[in-house]
DRENPA-3360 file (N, C-alpha, C; in nm, 2 decimals, always signed):
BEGIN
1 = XXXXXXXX = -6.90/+7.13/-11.26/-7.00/+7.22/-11.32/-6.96/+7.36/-11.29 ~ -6.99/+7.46/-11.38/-6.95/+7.60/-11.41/-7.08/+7.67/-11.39 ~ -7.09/+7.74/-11.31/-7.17/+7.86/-11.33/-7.17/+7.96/-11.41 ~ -7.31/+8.01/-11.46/-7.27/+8.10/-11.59/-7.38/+8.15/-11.59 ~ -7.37/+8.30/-11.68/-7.56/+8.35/-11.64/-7.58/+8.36/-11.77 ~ -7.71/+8.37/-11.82/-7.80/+8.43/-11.95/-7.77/+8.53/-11.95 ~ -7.72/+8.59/-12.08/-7.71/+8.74/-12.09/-7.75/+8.79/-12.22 ~ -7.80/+8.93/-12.19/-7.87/+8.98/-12.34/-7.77/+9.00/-12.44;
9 = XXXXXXXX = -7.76/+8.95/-12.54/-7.70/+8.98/-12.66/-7.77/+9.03/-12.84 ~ -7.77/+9.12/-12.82/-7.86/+9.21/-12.95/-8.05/+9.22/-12.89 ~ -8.06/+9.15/-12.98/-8.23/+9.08/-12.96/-8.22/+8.95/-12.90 ~ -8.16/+8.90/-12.86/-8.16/+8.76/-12.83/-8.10/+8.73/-12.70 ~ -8.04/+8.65/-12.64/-7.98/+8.58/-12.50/-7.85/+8.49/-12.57 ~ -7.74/+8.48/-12.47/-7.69/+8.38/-12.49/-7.68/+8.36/-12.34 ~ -7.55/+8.24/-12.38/-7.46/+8.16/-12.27/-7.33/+8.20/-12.24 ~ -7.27/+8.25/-12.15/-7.12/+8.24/-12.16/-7.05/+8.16/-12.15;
17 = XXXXXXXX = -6.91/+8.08/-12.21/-6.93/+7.98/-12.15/-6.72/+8.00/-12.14 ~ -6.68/+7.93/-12.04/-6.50/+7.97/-11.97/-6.46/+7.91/-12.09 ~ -6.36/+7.99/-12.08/-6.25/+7.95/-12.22/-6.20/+7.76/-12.17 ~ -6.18/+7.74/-12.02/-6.14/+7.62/-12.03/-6.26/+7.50/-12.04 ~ -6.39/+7.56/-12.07/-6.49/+7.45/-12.02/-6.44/+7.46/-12.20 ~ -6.49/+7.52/-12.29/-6.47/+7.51/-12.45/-6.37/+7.45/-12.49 ~ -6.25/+7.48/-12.42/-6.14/+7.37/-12.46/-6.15/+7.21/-12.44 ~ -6.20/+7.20/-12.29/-6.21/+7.08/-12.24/-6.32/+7.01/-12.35;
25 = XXXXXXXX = -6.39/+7.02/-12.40/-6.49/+6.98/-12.53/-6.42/+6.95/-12.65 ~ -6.35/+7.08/-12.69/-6.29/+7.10/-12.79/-6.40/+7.16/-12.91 ~ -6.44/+7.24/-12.86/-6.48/+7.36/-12.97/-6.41/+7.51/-12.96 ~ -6.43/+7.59/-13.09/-6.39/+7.69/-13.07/-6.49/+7.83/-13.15 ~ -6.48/+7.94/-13.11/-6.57/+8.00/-13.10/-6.63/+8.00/-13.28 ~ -6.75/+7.99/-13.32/-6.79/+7.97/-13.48/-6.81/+7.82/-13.48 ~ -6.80/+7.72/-13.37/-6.86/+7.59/-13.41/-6.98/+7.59/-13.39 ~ -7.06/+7.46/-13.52/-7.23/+7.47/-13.47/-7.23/+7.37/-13.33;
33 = XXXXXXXX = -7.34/+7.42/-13.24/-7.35/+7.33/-13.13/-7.49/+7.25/-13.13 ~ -7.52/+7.17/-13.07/-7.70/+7.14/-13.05/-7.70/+7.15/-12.90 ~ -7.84/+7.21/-12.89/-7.92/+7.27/-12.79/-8.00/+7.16/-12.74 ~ -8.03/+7.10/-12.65/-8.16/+7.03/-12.68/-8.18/+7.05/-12.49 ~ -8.35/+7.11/-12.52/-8.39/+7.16/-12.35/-8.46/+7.02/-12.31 ~ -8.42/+6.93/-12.19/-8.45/+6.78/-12.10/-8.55/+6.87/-11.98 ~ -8.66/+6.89/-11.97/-8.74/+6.94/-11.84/-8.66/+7.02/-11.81 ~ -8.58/+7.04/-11.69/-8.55/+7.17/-11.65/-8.40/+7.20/-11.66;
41 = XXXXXXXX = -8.36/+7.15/-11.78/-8.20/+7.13/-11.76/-8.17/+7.19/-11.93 ~ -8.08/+7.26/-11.99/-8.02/+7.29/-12.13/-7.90/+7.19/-12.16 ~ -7.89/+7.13/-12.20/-7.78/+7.10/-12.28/-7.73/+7.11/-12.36 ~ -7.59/+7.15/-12.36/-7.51/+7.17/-12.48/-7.44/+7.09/-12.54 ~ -7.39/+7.08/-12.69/-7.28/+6.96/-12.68/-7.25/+7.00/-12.85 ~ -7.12/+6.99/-12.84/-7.09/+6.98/-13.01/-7.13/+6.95/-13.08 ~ -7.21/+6.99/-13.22/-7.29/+6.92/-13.29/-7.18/+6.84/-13.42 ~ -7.11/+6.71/-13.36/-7.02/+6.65/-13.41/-7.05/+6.50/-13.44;
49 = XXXXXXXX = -7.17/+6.45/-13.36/-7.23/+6.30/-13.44/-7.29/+6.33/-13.57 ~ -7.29/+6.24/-13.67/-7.39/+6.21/-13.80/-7.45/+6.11/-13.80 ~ -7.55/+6.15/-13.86/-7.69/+6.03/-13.85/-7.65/+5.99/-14.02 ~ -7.70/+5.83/-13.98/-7.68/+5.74/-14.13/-7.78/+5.72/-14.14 ~ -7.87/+5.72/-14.21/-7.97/+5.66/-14.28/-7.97/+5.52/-14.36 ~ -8.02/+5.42/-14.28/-7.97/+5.31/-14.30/-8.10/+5.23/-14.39 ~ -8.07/+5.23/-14.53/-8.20/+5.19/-14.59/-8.29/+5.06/-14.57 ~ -8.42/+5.02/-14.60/-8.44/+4.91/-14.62/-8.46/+4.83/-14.68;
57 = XXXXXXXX = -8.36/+4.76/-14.69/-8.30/+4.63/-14.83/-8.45/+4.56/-14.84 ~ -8.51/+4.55/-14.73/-8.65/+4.44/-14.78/-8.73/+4.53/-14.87 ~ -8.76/+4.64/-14.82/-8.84/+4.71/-14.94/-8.78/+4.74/-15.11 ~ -8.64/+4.77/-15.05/-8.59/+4.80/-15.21/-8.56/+4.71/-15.30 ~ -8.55/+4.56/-15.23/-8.50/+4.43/-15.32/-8.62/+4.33/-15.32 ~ -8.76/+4.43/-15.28/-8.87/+4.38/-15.30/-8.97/+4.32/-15.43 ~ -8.91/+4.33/-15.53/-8.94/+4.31/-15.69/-8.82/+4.24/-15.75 ~ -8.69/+4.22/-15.70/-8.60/+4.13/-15.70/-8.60/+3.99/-15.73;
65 = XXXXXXXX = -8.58/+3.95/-15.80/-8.58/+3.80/-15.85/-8.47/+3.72/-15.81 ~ -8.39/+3.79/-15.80/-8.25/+3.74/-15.82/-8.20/+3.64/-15.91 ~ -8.24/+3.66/-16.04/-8.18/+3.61/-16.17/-8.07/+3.66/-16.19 ~ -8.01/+3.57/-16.26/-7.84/+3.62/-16.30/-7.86/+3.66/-16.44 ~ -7.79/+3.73/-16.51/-7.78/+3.81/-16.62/-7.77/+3.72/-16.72 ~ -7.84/+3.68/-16.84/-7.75/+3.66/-16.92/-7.66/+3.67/-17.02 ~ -7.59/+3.59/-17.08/-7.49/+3.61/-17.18/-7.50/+3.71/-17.30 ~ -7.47/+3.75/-17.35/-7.49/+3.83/-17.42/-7.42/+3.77/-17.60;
73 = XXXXXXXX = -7.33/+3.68/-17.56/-7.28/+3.68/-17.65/-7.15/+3.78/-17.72 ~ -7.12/+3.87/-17.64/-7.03/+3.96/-17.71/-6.88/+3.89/-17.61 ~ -6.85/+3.86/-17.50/-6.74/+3.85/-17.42/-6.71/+3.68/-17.39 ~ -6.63/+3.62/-17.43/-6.58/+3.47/-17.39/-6.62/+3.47/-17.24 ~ -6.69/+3.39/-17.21/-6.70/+3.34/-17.05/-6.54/+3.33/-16.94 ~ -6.56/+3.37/-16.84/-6.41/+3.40/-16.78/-6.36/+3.21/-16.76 ~ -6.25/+3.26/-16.79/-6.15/+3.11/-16.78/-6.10/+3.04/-16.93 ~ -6.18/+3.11/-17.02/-6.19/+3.10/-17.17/-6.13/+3.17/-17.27;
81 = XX = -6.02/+3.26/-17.19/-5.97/+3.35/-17.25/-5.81/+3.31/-17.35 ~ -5.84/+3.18/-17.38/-5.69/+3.11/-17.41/-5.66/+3.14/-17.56;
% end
């Protein structure tokens, strides 16, 4: 663990943080980070996971019959191409 103080920057505060704690991560200065404050603790961390949105097939294939198409008439059935 690195010690580091809050310091005023403009209107606002930051973090300092050692050139080797940023390496050891692998960010560099201009990456976005996430913040997120746990009771009495800040954490930092590269904001480098993505969230997938994973749909729900029950609701969407909920009017679904699952009939197969029919023929149309315009294309020979596959294997009939002789």
């Amino acid at each position: 663990m690195t010690a580091t103080k809050l310091v005023r920057w403009g209107n606002g505060q930051a973090v300092r943080l050692s050139k080797a704690d940023i390496e050891r991560i692998g960010v560099e200065p201009g990456d976005p980070l996430d913040v997120r404050v746990e009771s009495d603790r800040i954490i930092i961390r590269p904001a480098r996971h993505h969230s997938i949105e994973i749909p729900d097939y029950k609701r969407l294939f909920s009017g679904y019959d699952a009939r197969q198409p029919r023929e149309d008439g315009f294309a020979r059935r596959a294997g009939e191409e002789h």
